[in-house]
Kinemage of the C-alpha trace (Angstrom):
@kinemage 1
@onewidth
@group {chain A} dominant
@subgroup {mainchain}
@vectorlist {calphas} color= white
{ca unk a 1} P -6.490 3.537 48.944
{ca unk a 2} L -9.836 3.766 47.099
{ca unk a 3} L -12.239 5.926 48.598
{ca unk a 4} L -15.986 4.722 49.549
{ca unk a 5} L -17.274 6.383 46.257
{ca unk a 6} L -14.555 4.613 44.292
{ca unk a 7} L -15.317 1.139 45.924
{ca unk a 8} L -18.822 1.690 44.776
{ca unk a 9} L -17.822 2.465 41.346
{ca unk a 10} L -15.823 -0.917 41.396
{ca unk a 11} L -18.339 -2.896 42.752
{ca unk a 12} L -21.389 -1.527 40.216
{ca unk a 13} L -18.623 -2.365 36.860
{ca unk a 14} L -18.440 -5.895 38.904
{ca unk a 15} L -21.504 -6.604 39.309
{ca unk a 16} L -22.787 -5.842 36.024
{ca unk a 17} L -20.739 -8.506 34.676
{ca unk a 18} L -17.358 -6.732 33.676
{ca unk a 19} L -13.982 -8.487 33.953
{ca unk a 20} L -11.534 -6.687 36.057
{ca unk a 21} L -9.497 -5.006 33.275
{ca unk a 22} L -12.280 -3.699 32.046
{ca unk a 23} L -12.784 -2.499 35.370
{ca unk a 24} L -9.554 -1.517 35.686
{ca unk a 25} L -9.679 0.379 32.629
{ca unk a 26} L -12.968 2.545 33.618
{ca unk a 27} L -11.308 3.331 37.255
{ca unk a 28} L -8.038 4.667 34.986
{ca unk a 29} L -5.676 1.892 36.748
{ca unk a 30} L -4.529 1.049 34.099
{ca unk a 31} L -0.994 2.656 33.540
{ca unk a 32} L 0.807 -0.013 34.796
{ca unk a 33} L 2.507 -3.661 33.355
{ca unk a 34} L 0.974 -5.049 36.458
{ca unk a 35} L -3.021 -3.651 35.181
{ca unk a 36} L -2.464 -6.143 32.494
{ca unk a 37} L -0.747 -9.454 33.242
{ca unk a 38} L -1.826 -9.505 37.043
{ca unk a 39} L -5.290 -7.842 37.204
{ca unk a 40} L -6.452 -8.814 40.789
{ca unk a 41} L -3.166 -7.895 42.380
{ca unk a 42} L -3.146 -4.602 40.273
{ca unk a 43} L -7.006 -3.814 42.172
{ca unk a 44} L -5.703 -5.381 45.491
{ca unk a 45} L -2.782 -2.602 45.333
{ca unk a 46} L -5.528 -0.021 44.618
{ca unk a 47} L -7.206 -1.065 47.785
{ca unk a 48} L -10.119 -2.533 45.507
{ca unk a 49} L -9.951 -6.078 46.686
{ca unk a 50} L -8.650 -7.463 49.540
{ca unk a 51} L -5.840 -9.887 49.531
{ca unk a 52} L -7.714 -12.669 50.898
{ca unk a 53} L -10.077 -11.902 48.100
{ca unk a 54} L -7.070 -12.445 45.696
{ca unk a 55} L -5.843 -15.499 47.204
{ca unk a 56} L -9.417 -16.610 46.856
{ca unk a 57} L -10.002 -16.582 43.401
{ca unk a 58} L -6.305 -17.712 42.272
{ca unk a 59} L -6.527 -20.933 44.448
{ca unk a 60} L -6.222 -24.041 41.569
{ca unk a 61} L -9.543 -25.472 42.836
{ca unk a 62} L -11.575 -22.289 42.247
{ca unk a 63} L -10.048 -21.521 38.978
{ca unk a 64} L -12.746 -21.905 36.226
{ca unk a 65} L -13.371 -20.623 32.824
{ca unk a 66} L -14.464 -17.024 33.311
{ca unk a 67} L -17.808 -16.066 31.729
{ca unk a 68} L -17.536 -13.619 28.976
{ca unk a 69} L -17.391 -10.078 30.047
{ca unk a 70} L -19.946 -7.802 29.553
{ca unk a 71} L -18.367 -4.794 27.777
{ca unk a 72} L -15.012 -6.647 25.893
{ca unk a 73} L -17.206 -9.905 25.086
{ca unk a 74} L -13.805 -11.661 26.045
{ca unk a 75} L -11.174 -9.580 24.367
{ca unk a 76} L -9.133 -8.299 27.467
{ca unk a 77} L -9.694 -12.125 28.971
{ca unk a 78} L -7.334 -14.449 29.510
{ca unk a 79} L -8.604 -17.649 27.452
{ca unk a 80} L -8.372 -15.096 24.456
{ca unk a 81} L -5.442 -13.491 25.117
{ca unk a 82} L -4.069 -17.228 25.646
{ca unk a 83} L -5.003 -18.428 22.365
{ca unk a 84} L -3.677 -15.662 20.473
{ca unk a 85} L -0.171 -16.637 22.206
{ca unk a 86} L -0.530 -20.007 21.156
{ca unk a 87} L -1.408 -19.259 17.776
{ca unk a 88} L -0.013 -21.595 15.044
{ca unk a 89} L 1.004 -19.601 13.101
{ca unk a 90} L 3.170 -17.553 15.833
{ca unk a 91} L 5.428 -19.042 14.674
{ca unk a 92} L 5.848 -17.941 11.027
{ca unk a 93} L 7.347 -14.391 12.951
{ca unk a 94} L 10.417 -16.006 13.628
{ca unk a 95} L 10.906 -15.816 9.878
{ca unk a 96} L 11.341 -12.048 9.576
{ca unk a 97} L 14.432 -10.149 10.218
{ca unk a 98} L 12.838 -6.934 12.024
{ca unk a 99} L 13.704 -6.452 15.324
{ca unk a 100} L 10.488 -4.430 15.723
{ca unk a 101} L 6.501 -5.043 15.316
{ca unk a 102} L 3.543 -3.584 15.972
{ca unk a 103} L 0.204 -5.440 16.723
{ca unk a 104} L -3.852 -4.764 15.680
{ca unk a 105} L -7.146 -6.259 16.072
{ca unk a 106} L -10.250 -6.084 14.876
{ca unk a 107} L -13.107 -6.629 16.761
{ca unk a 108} L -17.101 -6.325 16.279
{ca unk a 109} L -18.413 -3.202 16.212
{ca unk a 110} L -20.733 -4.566 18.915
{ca unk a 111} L -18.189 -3.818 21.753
{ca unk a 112} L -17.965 -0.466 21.213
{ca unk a 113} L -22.026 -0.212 21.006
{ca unk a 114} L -21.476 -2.162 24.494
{ca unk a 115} L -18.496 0.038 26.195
{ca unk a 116} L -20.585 3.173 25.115
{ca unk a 117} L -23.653 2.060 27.446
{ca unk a 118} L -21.844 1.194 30.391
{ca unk a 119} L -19.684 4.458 29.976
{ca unk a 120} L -23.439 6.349 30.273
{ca unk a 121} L -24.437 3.772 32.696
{ca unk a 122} L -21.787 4.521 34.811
{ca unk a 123} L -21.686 8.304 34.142
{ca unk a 124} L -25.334 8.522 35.233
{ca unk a 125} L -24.804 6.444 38.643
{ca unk a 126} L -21.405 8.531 39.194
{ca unk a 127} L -21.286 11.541 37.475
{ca unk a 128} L -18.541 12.767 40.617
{ca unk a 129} L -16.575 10.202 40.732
{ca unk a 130} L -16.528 8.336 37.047
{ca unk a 131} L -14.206 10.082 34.503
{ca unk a 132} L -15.456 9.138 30.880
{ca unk a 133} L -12.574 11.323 29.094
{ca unk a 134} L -9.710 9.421 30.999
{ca unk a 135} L -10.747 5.611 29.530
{ca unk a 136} L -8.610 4.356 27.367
{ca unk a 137} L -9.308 3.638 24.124
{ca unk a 138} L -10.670 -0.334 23.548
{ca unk a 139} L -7.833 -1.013 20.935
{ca unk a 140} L -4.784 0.849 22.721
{ca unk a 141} L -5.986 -0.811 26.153
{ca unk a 142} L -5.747 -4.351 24.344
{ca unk a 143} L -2.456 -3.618 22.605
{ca unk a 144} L -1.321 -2.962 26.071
{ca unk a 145} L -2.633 -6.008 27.546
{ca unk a 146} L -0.833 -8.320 25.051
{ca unk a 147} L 2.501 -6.538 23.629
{ca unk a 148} L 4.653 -7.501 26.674
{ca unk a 149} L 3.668 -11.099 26.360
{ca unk a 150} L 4.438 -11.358 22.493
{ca unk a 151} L 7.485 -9.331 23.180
{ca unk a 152} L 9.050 -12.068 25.437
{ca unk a 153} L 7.589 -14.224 23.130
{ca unk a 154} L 8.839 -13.459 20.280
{ca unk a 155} L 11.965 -12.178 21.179
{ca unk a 156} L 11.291 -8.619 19.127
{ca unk a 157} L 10.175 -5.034 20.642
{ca unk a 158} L 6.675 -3.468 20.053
{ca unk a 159} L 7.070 -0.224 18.707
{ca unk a 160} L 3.826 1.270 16.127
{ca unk a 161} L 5.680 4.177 15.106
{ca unk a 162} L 8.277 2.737 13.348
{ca unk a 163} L 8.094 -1.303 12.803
{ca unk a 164} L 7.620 -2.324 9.776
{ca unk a 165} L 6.337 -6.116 10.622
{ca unk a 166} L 2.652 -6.079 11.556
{ca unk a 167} L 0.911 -8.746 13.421
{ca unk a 168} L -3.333 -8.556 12.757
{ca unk a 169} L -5.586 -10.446 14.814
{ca unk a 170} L -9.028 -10.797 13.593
{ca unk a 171} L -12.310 -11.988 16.073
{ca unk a 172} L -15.971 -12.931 15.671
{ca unk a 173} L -18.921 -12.730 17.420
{ca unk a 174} L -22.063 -15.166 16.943
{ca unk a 175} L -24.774 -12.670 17.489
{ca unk a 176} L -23.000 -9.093 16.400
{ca unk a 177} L -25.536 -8.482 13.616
{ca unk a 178} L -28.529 -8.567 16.055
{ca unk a 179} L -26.296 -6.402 18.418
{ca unk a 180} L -25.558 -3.964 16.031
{ca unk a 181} L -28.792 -3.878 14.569
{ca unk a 182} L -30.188 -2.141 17.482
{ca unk a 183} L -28.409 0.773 15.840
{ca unk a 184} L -29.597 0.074 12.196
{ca unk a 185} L -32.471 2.760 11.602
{ca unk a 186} L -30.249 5.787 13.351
{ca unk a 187} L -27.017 4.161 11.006
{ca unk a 188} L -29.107 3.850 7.989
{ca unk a 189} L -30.145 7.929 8.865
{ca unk a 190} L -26.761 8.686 8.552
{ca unk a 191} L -25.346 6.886 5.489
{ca unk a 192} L -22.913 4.305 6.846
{ca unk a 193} L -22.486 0.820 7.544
{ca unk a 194} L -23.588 -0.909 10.621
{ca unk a 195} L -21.047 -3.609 10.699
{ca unk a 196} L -18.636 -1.323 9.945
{ca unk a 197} L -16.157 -0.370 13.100
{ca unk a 198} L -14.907 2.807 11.677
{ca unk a 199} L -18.703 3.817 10.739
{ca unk a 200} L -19.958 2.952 14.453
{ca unk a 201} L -17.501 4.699 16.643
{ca unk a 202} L -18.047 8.337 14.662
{ca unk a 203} L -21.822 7.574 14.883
{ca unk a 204} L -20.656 7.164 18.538
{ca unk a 205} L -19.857 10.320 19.147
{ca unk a 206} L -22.635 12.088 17.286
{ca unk a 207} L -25.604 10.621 18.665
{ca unk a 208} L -27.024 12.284 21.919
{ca unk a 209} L -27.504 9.726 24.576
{ca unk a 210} L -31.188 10.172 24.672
{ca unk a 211} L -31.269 8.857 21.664
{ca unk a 212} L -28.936 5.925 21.983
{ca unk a 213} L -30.857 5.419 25.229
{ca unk a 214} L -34.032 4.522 23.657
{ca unk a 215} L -32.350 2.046 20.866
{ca unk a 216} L -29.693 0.247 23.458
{ca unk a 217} L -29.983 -1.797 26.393
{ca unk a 218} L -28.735 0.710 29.331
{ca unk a 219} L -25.974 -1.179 31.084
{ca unk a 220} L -25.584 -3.877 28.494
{ca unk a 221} L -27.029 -7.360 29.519
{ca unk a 222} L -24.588 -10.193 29.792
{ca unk a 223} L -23.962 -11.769 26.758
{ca unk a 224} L -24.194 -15.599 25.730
{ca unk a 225} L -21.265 -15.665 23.768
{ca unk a 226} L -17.394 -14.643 24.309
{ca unk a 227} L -15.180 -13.409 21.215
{ca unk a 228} L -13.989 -16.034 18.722
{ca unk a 229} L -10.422 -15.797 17.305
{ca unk a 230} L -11.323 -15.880 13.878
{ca unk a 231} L -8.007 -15.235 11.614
{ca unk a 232} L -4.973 -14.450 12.391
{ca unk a 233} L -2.251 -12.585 9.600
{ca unk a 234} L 1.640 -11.131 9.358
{ca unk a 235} L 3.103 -9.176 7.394
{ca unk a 236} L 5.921 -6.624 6.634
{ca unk a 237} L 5.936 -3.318 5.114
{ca unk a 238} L 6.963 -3.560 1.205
{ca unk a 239} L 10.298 -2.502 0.190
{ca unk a 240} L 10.275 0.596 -2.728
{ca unk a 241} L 13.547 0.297 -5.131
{ca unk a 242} L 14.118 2.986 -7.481
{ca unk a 243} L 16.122 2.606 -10.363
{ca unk a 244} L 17.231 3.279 -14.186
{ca unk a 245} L 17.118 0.373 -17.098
{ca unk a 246} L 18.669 0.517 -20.540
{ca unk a 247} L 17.132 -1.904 -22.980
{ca unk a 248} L 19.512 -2.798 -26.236
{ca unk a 249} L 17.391 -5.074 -27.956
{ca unk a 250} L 13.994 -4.823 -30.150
{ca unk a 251} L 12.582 -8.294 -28.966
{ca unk a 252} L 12.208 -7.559 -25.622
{ca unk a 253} L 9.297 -6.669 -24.185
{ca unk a 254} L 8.985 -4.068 -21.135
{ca unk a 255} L 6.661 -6.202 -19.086
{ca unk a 256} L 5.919 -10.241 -18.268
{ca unk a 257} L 3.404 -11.811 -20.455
{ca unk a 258} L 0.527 -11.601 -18.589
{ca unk a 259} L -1.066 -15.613 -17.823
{ca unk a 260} L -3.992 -15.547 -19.573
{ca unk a 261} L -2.354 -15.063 -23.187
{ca unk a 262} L -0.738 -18.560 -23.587
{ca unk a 263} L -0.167 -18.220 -27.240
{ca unk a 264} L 2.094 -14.903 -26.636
{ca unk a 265} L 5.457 -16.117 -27.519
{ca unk a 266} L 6.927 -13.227 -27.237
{ca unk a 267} L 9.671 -14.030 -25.750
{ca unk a 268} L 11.658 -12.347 -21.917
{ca unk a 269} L 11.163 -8.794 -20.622
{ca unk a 270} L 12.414 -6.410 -18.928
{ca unk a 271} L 10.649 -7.099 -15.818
{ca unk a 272} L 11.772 -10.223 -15.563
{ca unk a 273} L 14.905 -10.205 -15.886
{ca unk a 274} L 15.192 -7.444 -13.472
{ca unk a 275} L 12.764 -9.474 -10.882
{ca unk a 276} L 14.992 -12.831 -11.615
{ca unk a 277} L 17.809 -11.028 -10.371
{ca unk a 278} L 16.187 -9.753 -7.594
{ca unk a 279} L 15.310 -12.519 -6.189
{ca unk a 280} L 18.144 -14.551 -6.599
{ca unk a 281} L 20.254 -12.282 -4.350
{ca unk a 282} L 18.104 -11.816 -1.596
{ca unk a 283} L 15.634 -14.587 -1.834
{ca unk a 284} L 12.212 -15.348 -2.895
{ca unk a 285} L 9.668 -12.878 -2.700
{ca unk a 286} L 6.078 -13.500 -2.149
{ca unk a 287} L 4.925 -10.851 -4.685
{ca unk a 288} L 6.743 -8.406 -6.755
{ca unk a 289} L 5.220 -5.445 -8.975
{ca unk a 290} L 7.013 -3.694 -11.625
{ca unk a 291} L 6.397 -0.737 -13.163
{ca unk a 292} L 8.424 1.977 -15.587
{ca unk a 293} L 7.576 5.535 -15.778
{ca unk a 294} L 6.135 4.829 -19.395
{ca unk a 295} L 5.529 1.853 -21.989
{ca unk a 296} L 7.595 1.124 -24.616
{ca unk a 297} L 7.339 -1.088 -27.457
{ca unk a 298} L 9.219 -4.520 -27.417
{ca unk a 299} L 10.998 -2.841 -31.040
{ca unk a 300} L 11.899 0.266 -29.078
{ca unk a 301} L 15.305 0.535 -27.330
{ca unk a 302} L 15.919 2.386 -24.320
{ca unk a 303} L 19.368 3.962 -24.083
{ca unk a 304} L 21.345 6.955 -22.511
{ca unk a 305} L 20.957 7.108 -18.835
{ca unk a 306} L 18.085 4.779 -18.911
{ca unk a 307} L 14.517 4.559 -17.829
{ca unk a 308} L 13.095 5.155 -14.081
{ca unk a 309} L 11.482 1.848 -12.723
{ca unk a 310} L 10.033 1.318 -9.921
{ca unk a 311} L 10.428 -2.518 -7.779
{ca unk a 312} L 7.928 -2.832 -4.472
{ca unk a 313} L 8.643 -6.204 -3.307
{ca unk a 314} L 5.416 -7.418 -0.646
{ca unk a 315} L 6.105 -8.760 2.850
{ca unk a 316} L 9.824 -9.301 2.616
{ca unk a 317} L 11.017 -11.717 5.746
{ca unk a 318} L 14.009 -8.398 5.831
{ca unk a 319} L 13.791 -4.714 6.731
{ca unk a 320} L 16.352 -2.909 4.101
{ca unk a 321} L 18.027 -3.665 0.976
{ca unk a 322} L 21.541 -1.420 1.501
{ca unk a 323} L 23.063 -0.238 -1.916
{ca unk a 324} L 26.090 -2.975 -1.594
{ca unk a 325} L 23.251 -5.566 -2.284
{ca unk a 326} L 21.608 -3.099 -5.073
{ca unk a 327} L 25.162 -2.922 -6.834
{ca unk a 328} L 25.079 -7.490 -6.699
{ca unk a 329} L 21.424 -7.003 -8.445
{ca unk a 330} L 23.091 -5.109 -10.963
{ca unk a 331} L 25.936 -6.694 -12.034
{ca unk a 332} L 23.785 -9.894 -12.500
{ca unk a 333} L 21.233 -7.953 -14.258
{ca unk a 334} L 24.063 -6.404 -16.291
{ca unk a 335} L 25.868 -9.608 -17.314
{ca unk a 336} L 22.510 -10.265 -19.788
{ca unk a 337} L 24.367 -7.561 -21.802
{ca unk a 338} L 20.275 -6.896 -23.048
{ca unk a 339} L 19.303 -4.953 -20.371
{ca unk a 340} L 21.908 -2.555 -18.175
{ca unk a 341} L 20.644 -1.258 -14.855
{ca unk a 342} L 22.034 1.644 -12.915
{ca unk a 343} L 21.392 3.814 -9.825
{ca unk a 344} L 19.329 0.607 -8.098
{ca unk a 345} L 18.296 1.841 -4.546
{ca unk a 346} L 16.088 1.591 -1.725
{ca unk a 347} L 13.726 4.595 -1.377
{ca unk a 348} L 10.210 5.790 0.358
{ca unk a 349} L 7.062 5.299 -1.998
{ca unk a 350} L 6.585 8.748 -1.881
{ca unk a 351} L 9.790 9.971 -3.286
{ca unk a 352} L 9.954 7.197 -6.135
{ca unk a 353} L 6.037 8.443 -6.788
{ca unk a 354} L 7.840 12.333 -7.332
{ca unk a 355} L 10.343 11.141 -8.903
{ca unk a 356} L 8.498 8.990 -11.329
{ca unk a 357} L 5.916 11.830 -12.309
{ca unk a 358} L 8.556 14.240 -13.181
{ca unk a 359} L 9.745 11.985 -15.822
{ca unk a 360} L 6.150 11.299 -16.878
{ca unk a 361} L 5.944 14.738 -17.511
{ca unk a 362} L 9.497 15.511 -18.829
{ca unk a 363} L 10.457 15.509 -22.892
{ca unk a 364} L 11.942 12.478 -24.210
{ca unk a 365} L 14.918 13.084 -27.123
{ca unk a 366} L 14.034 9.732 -29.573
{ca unk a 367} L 16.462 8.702 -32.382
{ca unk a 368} L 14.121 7.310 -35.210
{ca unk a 369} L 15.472 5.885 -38.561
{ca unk a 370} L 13.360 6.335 -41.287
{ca unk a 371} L 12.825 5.272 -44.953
{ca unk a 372} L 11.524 8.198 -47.594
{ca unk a 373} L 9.668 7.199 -50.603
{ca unk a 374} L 7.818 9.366 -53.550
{ca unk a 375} L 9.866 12.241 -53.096
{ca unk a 376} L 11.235 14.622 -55.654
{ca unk a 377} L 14.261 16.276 -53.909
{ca unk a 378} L 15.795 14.010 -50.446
{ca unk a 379} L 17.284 17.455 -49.374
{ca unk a 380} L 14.437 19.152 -50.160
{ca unk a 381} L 12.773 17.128 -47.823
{ca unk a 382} L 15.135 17.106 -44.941
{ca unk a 383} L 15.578 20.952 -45.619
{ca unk a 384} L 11.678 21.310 -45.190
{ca unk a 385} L 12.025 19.386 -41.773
{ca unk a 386} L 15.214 21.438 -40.455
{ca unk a 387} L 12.808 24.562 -40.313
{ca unk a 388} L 10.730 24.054 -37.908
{ca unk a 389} L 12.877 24.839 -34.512
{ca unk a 390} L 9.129 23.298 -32.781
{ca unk a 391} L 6.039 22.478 -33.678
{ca unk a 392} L 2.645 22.256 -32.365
{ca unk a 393} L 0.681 18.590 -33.387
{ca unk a 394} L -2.687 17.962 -33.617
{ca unk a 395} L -3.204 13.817 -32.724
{ca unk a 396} L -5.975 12.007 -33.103
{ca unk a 397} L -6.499 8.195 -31.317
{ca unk a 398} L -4.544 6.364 -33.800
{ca unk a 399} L -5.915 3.953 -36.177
{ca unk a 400} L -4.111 0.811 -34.776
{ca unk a 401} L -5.881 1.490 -31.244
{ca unk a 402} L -9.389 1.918 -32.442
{ca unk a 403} L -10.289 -1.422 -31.918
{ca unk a 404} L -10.188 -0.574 -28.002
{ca unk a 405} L -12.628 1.292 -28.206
{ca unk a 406} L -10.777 4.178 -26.350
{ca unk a 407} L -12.223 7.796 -26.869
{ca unk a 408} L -10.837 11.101 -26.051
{ca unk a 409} L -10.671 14.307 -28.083
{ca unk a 410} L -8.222 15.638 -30.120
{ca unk a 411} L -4.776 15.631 -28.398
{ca unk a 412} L -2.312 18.579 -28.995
{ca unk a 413} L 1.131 17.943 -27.872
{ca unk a 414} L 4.461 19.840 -28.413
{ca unk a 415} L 7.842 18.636 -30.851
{ca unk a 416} L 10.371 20.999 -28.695
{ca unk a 417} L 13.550 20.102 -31.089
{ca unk a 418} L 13.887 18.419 -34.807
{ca unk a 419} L 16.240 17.850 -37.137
{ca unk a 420} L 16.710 15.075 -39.908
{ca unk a 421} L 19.902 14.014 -41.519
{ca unk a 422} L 20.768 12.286 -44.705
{ca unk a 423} L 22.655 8.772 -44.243
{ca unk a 424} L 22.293 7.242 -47.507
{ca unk a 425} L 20.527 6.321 -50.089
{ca unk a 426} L 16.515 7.380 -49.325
{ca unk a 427} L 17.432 6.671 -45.619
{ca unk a 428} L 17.549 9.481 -42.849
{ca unk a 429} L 18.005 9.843 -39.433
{ca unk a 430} L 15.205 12.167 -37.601
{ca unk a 431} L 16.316 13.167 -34.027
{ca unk a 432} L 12.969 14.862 -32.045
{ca unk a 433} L 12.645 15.811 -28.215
{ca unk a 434} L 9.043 15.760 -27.941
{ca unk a 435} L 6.267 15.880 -25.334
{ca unk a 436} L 5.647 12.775 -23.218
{ca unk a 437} L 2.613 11.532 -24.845
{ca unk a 438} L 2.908 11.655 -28.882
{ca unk a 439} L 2.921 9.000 -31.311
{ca unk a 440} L 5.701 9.190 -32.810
{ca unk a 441} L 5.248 6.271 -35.466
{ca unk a 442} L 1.977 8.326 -36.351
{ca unk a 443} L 3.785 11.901 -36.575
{ca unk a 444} L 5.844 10.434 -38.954
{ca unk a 445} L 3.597 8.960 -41.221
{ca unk a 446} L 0.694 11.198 -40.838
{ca unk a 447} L -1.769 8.046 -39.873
{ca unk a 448} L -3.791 9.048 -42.792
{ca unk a 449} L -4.443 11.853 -41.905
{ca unk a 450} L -5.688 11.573 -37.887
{ca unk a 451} L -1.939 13.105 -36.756
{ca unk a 452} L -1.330 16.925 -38.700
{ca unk a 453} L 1.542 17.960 -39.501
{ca unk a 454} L 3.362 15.086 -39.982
{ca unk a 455} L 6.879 14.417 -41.195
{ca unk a 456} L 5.223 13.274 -43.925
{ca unk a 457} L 2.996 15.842 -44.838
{ca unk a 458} L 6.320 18.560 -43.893
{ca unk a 459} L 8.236 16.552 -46.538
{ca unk a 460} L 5.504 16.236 -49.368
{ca unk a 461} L 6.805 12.326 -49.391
{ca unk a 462} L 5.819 8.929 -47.743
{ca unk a 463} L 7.906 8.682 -44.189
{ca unk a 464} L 7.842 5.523 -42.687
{ca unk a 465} L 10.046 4.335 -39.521
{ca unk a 466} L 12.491 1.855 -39.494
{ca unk a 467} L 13.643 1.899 -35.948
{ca unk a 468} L 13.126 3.907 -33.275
{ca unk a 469} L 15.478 4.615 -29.817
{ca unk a 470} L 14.368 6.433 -26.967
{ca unk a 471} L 17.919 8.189 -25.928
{ca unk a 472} L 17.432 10.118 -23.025
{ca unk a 473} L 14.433 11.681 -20.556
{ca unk a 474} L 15.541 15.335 -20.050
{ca unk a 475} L 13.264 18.024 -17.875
{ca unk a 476} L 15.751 21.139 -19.319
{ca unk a 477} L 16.283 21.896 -23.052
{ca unk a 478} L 18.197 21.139 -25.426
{ca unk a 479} L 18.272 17.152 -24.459
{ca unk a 480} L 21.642 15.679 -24.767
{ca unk a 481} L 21.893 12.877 -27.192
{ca unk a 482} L 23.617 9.706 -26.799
{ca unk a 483} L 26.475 9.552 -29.858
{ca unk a 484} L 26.175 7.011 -32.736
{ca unk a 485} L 23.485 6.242 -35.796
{ca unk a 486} L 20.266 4.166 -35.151
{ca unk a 487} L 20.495 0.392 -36.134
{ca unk a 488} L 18.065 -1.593 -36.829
């Protein structure tokens, strides 16, 4: 049973306009399913209220529409909590696969302004008997108050560790900017946003409480308004994939054609041909973003093991893609016989982020065919190339980018391996492992000048390239080379 000091306690949070969970929550009764869906019983079996008292206020002809409480503005109260279980758009859930959810809201900064003057209200009244440190937190206390209704609701478990579907409720409040502006002067002191909740509760615990005194009304009055539900959104965690793409043909580019260039004709990319696929296995997808661990050139094939690309596919209605349905993407993807996709998996963001910036930073081996002109001696030429085991270059923004008005300083970057061989005529084959960044089409033909040496200027002749294959991305020395001549 409560003692006399306790019933006091209760009957000052009462009073002053609070609704019982609230006063639940600052007596720390609030451990309990029975603290949340049956409030009066939960204080009658704390010897708060009596249970005529009880019987009382749940009779059908006393039951009215509480006013809003003074400290939640509505939040923890039932017409709220009500309305956010009859939600239209509850029922959009039902579309999603996970078994497991976790739910937020967002609320004005003004209740927490609010809860922190009764908490000193109370604290200076009761400083024996009120326990500030042992209140539950405003969010956590309303997560509590409505997870075990949307669980047998919805027919799914609440569990914010790991779900991956989120339900966000969002509320309003017709007078929080002349609540919170009661705070302005000490939050425009300190730098930070009065609407802002985040902002508010670390100015919270800053200011002293003679301060706070002096700017807030100390308890808080009762307020004219209640909570609004203002917006209500779901939404799953995205899904990472992680895979390797071989391109085989020099009119395809690596990404879509972005919307706003009509006349790009172009033609089909990568991307989407891998998204098509995608998508027709395990459904449509409200947004997908693609991205490789560098850019290519539409003329440039891909080949070896393949590129690293990275799939995040937002709010899918399922939790996992397993590898059997990675290994159906592929084969469809496959069947194109322009694009060839391997190792397709499921993976953490973080991981595909590693594993993506280790190729970024790896050498590439490239296959580039190119045609020789003004030279005196072909195997003079080649000769000249075959002696340099590596090379330092000295790159300037090339020519054919100037127009973007991009600036940065003279680039050096490494040539690890070369070596050029003769196929015929005043054609040769130049095989390079370079460092992830060069030009190659410039080191070749010098770009008048802005890229030193050059295969050009090595050669004494013109250089130009044909064609040009990425074959492999290697992080150990020498790269191994996929067999067979470049084609054009």
């Amino acid at each position: 049973m409560a003692s006399d000091q306790e019933l006091l306690l209760y009957k000052e949070i009462i009073n002053r306009g609070c609704c019982q969970r609230c006063a639940l929550r600052y007596l720390c009764c609030d451990k309990t399913l029975i603290s949340f869906d049956f409030p009066s019983t939960s204080l009658v079996n704390f010897g708060y209220m009596s249970p005529m008292e009880e019987f009382e206020m749940e009779r059908p002809s006393k039951k009215k529409k509480p006013n809003a409480c003074t400290v939640c503005l509505g939040l923890f109260q039932d017409p709220l909590i009500e309305e956010i279980m009859t939600h239209e758009d509850i029922s959009k859930i039902a579309e999603y696969k996970c078994q497991l959810y976790t739910v937020h809201i967002t609320f004005p900064a003004c209740v927490l302004i609010r809860d922190h003057s009764m908490k000193i209200h109370l604290q200076r009244m009761f400083p024996e008997t009120f326990n500030v440190e042992a209140v539950t937190k405003i969010n956590h206390f309303w997560r509590q108050c409505v997870e075990h209704k949307l669980s047998k609701l919805l027919g799914k478990k609440c569990n914010p560790r790991t779900s991956k579907l989120t339900l966000h409720f969002y509320t309003s409040y017709q007078l929080e900017n002349e609540e919170v502006a009661f705070v302005q002067e000490f939050v425009k002191d300190n730098l930070v946003h009065p609407s802002s909740r985040h902002s508010v509760a670390t100015l919270l615990q800053s200011v002293p409480d003679e301060k706070f005194i002096q700017m807030v009304n100390i308890p808080p009055k009762v307020p004219f308004y209640s909570l609004d539900l203002a917006e209500f959104k779901v939404f799953s965690e995205s899904i990472h994939l992680i895979g390797n793409y071989c391109k085989y043909s020099r009119k395809l580019l690596q990404m879509q054609i972005p919307d706003d260039l009509a006349d790009y004709t172009a033609g089909d990319s990568v991307e989407n041909i891998i998204v098509r696929a995608v998508k027709q296995v395990v459904g449509e997808i409200k947004q997908v973003s693609f991205q490789a661990s560098s850019f290519d050139d539409p003329s440039v094939r891909v080949l070896g093991n393949g590129k690293t690309f990275h799939l995040q596919l937002f709010d899918p209605k399922f939790e996992e893609i397993p590898r059997s349905v990675c290994q159906k993407i592929e084969k469809i993807i496959n069947k194109t016989k322009v694009v060839r996709v391997t190792n397709l998996q499921q993976n953490n963001k973080k991981d595909i982020s590693l594993a993506m910036d280790s190729e970024n930073l790896s050498p590439r081996l490239f296959k580039a065919l190119c045609l020789i002109q003004d030279f005196k001696n072909l195997d003079q030429c080649i000769n000249a190339v075959n002696m340099y085991p590596n090379l330092m270059v000295n790159q300037k923004l090339p020519i054919r980018m100037l127009h973007q008005n991009r600036r940065y300083d003279l680039r050096k970057k490494k040539i690890y391996f070369m070596k050029a061989t003769k196929l015929r005529d005043n054609l040769i084959e130049l095989e390079l492992c370079i460092e992830n960044g060069l030009n190659i089409r410039e080191f070749i033909d010098g770009d008048l000048g802005r890229t030193s040496p050059s295969v050009s200027e090595i050669m004494r002749a013109k250089a130009g390239i044909l064609a040009l294959d990425v074959i492999d991305f290697r992080t150990t020395l020498p790269c191994a080379a996929e067999e067979g001549e470049v084609v054009i």
